[in-house]
C-alpha positions, 0 to 999 in steps of 0.5 A, a space after each residue: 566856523 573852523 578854518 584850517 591853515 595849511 603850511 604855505 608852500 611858497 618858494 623861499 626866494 619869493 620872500 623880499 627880505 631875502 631876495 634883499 638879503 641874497 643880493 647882497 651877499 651876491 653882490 659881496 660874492 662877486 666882488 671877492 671874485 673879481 678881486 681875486 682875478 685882480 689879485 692872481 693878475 697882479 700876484 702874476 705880473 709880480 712873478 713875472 717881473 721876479 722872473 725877469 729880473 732874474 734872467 737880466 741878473 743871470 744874463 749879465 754874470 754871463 757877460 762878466 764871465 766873457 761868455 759869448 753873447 751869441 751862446 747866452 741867447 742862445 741858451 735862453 732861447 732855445 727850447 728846453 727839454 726834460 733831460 736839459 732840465 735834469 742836468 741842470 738841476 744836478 749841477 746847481 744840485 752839487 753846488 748848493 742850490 736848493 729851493 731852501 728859504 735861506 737860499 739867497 736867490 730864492 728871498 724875492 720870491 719868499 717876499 713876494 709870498 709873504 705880501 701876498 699871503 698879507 693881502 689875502 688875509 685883510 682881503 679876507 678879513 674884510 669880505 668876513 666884516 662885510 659878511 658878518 655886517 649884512 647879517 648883522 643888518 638883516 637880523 637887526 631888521 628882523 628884530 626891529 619887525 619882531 619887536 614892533 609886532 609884540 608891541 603891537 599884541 602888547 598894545 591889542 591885550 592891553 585893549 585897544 584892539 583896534 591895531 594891527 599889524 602892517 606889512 607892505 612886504 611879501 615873504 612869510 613874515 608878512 603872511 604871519 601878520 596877515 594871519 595874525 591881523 585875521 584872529 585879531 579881528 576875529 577876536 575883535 568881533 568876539 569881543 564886540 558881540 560879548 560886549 553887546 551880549 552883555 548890555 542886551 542882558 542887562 537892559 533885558 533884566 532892567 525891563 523885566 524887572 521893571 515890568 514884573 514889580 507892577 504885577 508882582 506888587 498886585 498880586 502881594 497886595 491881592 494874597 495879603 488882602 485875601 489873608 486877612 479878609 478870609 471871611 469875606 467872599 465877595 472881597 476874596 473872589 475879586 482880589 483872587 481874579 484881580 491876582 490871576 490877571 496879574 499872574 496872566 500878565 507876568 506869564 504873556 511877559 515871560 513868554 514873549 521875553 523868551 521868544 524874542 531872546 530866542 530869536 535873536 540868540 538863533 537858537 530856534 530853528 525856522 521850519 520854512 515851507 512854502 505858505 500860500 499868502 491868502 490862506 495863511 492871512 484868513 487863518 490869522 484873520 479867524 482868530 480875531 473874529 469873536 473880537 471884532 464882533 463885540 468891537 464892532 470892528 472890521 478886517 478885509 482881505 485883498 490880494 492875488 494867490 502867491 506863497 511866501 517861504 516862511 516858518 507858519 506859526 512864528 509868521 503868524 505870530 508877527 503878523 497877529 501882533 501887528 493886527 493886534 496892535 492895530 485893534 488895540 488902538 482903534 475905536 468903534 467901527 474901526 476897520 484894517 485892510 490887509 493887502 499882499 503884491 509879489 514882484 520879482 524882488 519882493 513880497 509885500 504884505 501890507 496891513 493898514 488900519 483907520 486908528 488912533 494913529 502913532 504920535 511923531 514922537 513915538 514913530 521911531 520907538 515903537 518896535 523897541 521892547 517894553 516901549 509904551 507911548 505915554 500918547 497912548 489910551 492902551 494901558 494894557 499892553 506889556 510893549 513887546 508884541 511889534 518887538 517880536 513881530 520884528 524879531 520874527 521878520 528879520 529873521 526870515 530875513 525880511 524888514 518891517 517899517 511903519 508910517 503912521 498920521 496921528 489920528 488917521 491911522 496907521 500903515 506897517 509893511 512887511 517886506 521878504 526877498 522873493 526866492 525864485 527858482 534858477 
């Protein structure tokens, strides 16, 4: 099944890591600004004092010139005006004074300048080297994720696909991985099934060849014999019929090896229709009856009008085997009830019979393929006909099982989920 991704609208800030990462650089962030208040504070208080301390300086020198206290402050007190400023600058203007750095009075200031010009420098230094190690901490942890992750594929490619990807974090990465886990297991499932594929072909060319060197081998011998037997008719006649029974044989073999690989590859498609239970049994039932009258043998028929959804002609086709089976391992005057109940879960069809019975040691081996109970009197069978049947029920989704007493026959239900309309 084609699944489509679709790019993930999610917002940037749900990402752990980068809500991590912008804490920090919050966190740097308000640092730096409130050291900058501390600085600008301090950078204040310093031109304050430089400020001060060039009135005291100025103040005095007043003194020393005698200049009346009461006029010096005065002259610092009192408000200044645009005009007052103008003249002032004019007068130090023609004395020299200037904002030039070589100008003595100025030199506090300009040290002042210089400190602070320093401590903005390291401070900026500092608030870089701390930016620079949050990024470096962020992306080395990245790369350490990302480096896990690629051993974690080195070590999936290399096999062991049981690995995965863990992330207990939320942001993209995580959903990366998520997606990644998802085609690992995909692939794993693959893998799995082509590595079951592999085995059923080759235990299937195992049994078939197996099962096609008997027939094969009677048939060589039976053409051989007719070869060079060409003048004697009565011998020809019975080693051609001895040749198209093995011929018989090796097609009733290839043609139940087809169906049943068919079934399980789901390459055959269930027509199912609604069955009427009764009719269906008395059909498969007529098909037997030239049998069960040179056998002397019986089959009954018990149950109330229900349907079962099902594919008619593979159903026949299991449920057929299953009476086969049944009258292959019966004796004289042998007789199988067929009995069939509905509930609101299930639809039971139950098929017993008074035969040979199945030996313990075969119970849990008798739907295999090609399985032969060597307890068995039927050298005739290829083994395949109760795989098949199986095959057909589990894939109308419904179970087969047995129960059997040696020497007093045996019982095989079949079970379907009963489809009711909602």
């Amino acid at each position: 099944m084609e699944r489509n991704w679709e790019p993930t609208n999610m917002n940037i800030l749900s990402n752990k890591q980068i809500q991590c990462f912008l804490k920090r650089m919050l966190t740097l962030l308000i640092m730096l600004l409130l050291l900058g208040l501390v600085f600008s504070q301090i950078m204040i208080e310093d031109f304050k004092t430089q400020i001060l301390k060039h009135d005291h300086e100025l103040a005095g020198a007043l003194l020393d010139n005698e200049v009346n206290p009461a006029d010096i402050t005065a002259a610092f007190i009192a408000t200044k005006t645009q005009q007052d400023i103008s003249a002032g600058q004019e007068l130090l203007s023609e004395t020299g004074y200037s904002t030039s750095p070589n100008n003595r009075s100025l030199e506090e200031v300009h040290h002042l300048l210089i400190k602070y010009r320093l401590i903005i420098f390291i401070s900026i230094a500092v608030f870089g080297a701390l930016l620079l190690t949050a990024f470096f901490l962020y992306f080395k942890y990245q790369q350490k994720d990302i480096d896990r992750s690629v051993s974690v594929i080195s070590s999936f490619m290399d096999g062991n696909t049981s690995v995965r990807m863990e992330s207990e974090e939320e942001g993209g990465l995580s959903k990366l991985y998520g997606a990644i886990n998802t085609i690992a297991t995909s692939l794993n499932a693959h893998i799995d099934d082509e590595k079951r594929t592999k085995e059923f072909l080759k235990a299937t060319l195992t049994d078939v060849s197996h099962q096609l060197k008997t027939p094969l081998a009677s048939m060589k011998m039976c053409i051989e014999i007719i070869q060079t037997e060409a003048e004697n008719e009565l011998l020809i006649k019975r080693f051609s019929t001895k040749a198209a029974l093995a011929l018989e044989h090796m097609e009733i073999l290839i043609q139940s090896l087809l169906k049943i690989t068919k079934l399980d590859a789901g390459t055959i498609p269930l027509h199912k229709t609604k069955q009427n239970v009764a009719i269906l049994l008395h059909e498969i039932v007529t098909d037997f009856e030239i049998r069960m009258e040179q056998e002397h043998k019986t089959i009954t028929l018990s149950g109330s009008d229900i349907f079962l959804l099902c594919d008619k002609d593979w159903m026949i086709e299991a449920i057929g085997n299953v009476i086969k089976n049944g009258l292959d391992h019966m004796e004289e005057y042998g007789h199988i009830n067929i009995s069939w109940t509905r509930t609101p879960m299930l639809t039971k069809i139950v098929i017993q019979d008074n035969g040979n019975g199945i030996h313990p040691a075969d119970i849990h081996h008798i739907f295999k393929r090609f399985y032969r109970s060597r307890f068995s009197k039927d050298t005739q069978g290829i083994g395949l006909g109760l795989s098949l049947a199986k095959s057909i029920v589990e894939a109308h989704n419904g179970t087969i099982s047995v129960n059997s007493t040696s020497e007093k026959g045996s019982t095989f239900t079949f079970e379907f989920i009963t489809l009711t309309d909602l």
